[in-house]
N, C-alpha and C positions, 0 to 999 in steps of 0.2 A: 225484904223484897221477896214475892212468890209469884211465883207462874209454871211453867212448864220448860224440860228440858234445859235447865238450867247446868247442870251436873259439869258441863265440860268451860266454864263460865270463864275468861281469862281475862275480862274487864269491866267495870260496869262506869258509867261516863250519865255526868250531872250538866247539863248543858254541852256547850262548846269545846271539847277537846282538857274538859276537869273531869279525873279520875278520884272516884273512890276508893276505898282501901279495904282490903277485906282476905276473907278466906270463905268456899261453900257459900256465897253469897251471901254472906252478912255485911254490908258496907258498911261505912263510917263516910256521911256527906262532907266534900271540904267546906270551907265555910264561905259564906257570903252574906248580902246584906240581907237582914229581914224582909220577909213580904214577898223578893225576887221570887220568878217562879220558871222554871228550868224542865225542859225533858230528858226522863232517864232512858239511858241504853244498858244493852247485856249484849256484850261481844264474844262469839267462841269462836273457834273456829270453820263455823256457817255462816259468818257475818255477822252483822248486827242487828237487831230487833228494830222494829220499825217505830215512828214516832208519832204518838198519837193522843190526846187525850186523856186516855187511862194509864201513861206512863208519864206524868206531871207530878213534880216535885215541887212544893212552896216553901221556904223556910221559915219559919216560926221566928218570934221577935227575940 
C-alpha cells in the first residue's frame, strides 16, 4: 500500500469492517473468494481515507 501520510496508520480495512494485519503499512489481505472486489481504507487518527476507485482491491484466483 503507498500514498501519503500514512506514518500514524492504526488500521487498514478491506471492504466492510475486515481488517488487515500489518505493521508501517505492509498488510496482509484476509482472505476471500477470488474475483471479489472490495474497497481499501487507512484509518489514523484523522479518520478514514475516503473511498474511491483508486483504492479498489480484487483478489486473485
Amino acid at each position: 500500500m503507498t500514498g501519503t501520510n500514512l506514518a500514524d496508520t492504526t488500521a487498514v480495512t478491506f471492504g466492510t469492517g475486515r481488517h488487515g494485519t500489518g505493521l508501517a503499512c505492509t498488510v496482509t489481505a484476509p482472505a476471500d473468494t477470488a474475483s471479489t472486489k472490495v474497497s481499501v481504507q487507512a484509518v489514523n487518527a484523522a479518520g478514514t481515507s475516503p473511498v474511491d476507485n483508486r483504492t479498489q482491491y480484487t483478489y486473485g484466483s
